[in-house]
C-alpha positions in Angstrom: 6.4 -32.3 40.3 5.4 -29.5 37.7 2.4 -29.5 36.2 2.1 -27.6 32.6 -0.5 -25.8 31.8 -1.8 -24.5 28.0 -1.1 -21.1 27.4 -3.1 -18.8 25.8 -1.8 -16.8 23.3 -3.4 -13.3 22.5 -3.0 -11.7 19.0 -3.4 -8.0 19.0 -5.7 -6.4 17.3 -3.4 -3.1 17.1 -0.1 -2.1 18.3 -1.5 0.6 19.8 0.4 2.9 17.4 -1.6 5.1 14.6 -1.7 4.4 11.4 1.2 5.7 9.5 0.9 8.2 7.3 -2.7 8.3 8.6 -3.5 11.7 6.9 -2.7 11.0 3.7 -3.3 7.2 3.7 -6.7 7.2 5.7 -8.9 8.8 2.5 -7.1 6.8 0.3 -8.0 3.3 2.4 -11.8 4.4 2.5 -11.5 4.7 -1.2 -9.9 1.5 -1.8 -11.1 -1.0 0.4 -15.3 0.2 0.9 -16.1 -0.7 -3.4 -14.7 -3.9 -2.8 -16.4 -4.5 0.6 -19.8 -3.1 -1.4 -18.9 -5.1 -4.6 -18.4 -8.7 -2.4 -20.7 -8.5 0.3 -23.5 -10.8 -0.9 -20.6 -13.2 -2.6 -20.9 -16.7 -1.0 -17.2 -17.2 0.7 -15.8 -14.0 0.4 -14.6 -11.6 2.9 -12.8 -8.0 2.4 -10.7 -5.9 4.7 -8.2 -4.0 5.2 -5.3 -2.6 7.5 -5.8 -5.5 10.4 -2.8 -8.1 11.5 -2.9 -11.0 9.7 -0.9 -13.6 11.5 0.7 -16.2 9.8 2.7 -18.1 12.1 0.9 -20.1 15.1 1.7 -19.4 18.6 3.8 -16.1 17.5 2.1 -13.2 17.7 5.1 -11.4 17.1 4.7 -12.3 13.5 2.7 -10.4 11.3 1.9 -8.1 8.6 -0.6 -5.6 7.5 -2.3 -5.5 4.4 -4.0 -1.8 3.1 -6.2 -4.2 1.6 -7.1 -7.6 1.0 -9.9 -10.3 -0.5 -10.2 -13.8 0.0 -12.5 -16.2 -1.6 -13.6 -19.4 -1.1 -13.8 -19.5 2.7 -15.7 -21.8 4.8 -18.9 -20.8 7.2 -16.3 -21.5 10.1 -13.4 -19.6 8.7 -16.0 -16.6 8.0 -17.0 -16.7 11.2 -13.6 -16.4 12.8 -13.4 -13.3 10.6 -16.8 -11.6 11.6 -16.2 -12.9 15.1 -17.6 -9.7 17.8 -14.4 -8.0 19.4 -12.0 -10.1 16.6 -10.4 -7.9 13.8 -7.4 -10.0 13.1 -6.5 -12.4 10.5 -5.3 -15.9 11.3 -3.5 -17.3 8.7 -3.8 -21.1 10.0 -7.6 -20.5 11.3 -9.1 -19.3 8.3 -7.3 -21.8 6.3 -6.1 -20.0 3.6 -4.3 -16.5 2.4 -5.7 -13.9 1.1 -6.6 -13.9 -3.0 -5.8 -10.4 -3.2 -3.5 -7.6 -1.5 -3.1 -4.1 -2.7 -0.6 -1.9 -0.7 -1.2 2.2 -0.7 2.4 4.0 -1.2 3.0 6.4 1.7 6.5 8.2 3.0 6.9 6.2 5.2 5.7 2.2 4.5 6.6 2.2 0.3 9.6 0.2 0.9 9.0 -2.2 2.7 5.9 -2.5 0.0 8.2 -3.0 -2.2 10.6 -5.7 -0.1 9.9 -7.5 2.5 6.0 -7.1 2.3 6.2 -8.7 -1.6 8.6 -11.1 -0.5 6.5 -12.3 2.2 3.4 -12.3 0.6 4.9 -14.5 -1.7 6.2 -17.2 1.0 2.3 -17.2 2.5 0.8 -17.8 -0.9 -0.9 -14.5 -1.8 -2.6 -15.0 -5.2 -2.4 -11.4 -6.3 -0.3 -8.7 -5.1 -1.4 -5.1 -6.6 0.5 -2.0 -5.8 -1.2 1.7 -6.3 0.6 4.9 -6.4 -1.3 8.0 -5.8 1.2 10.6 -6.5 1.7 8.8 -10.2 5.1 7.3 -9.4 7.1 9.4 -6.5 7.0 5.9 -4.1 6.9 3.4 -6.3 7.6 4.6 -9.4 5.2 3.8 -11.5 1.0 4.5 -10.7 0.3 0.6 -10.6 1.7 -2.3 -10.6 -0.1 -5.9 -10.6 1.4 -9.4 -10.3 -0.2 -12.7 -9.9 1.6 -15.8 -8.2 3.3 -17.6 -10.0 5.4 -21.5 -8.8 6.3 -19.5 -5.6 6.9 -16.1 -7.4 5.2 -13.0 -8.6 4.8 -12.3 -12.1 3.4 -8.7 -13.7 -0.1 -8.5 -15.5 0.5 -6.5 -18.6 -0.8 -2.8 -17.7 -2.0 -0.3 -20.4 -1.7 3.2 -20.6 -4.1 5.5 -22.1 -4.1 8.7 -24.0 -4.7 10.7 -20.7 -2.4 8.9 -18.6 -4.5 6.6 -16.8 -3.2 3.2 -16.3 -5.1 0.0 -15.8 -5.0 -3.5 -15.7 -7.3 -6.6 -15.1 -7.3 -8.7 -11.9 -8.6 -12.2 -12.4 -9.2 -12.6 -8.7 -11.6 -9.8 -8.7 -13.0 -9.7 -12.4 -12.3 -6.2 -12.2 -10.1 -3.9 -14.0 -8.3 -1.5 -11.8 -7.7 2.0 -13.2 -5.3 4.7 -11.8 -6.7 7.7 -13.5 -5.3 11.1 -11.8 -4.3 9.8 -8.8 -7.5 8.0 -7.9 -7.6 4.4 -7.7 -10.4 3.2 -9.1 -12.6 -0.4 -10.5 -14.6 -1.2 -13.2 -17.0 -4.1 -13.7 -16.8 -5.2 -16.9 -19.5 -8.1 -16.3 -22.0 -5.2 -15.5 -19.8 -2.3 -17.8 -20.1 -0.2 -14.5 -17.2 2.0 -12.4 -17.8 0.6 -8.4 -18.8 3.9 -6.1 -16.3 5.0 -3.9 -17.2 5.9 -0.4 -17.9 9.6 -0.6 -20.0 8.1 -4.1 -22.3 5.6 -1.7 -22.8 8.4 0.9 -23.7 11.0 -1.5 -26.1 8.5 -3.1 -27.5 7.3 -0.3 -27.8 11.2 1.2 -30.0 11.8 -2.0 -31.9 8.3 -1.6 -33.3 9.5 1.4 -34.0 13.1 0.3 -35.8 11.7 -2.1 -37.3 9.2 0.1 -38.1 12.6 2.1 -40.0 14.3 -0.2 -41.7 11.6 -1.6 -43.6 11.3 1.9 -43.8 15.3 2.3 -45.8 14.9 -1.1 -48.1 11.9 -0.2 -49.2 13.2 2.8 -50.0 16.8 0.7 -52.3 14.2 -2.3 -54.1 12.8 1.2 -54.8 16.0 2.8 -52.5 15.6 5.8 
């Protein structure tokens, strides 16, 4: 007589490989994944993050893909908590109930391809709402600086991009509310609710580096005005 038992199936956190590309996508992930994390933290439902697994096929941990970046709205306290779960950094498509709102993929040597194929195609199938695309080098990967497309009965369609006098390009992502600029080689996001550009990581450190040096001397001079 045999007696099955449940198996336990473990999705990796990493393939224990490096990121590739690391040097030149690493500064560039900081850059594009920390103003959205800042920008959505105190949203109800939302969660931001960026090169993880997301799984998307039960029982298969084989399967998987990894976004640069991605937001998704709308979750539930459970589904967060799956998310924000201690020692968990993965995605699971069927747990959290639903895709990700947003994806933006970072061109590198060696992953702008697949960016281009079977990550949009797939991305597509799973039901991401809006797939984005940037470009540092202005157009060597992908050939163009940015590219946007929204979902659209199962395929993606482009959001009409403008190009200003200085070459900066930018569109507006209804997912986010926010416009997203490529302007010389920097990806970066404006608010127009609160007509304000979102601080990049080396923006927040520097300002919260002068914070507390202000914070510092403040102190230094109330403990000169009480004689201490």
């Amino acid at each position: 007589m045999t007696t099955g038992r449940a198996t336990t199936i473990l999705y990796p956190e990493s393939d224990g490989m490096p990121l590739p590309d690391g040097e030149y996508q690493a500064p560039l992930l900081n850059d594009t994944v920390s103003p959205l994390r800042v920008h959505f933290r105190d949203v109800e439902g939302a969660h931001t993050n960026g090169n993880t697994f997301l799984y998307y096929v039960e029982g298969d941990a084989n399967v998987r893909v990894s976004p640069d970046c991605y937001v998704v709205f709308g979750l539930s306290e459970a589904a967060l908590e799956s998310l924000s779960m201690e020692g968990n950094n993965t995605y699971l498509l069927w747990q959290v109930g639903k895709p990700p709102d947003f994806v933006m993929e970072i061109a590198s040597p060696s992953t702008w391809r697949r960016d281009l194929g079977d990550k949009r195609d797939l991305y597509a199938r799973i039901g991401v709402g809006e797939y984005w695309r940037y470009d540092q080098t202005g157009g060597n990967f992908y050939r163009e600086p940015l590219v946007g497309e929204r979902l659209v009965d199962g395929k993606y369609e482009r959001f009409e991009l403008r190009r200003e006098s200085d070459g900066s390009v930018w569109g507006h992502s209804d997912a986010l509310n926010l416009d997203l600029w490529w302007t010389n080689g920097d990806l970066r996001y404006w608010d127009p609710v609160r007509s304000v550009w979102l601080l990049t990581h080396r923006e927040t450190d520097d300002a919260l580096q002068a914070a507390e040096a202000r914070a510092a001397q403040l102190e230094v001079e109330l403990r000169r005005l009480r004689g201490e």
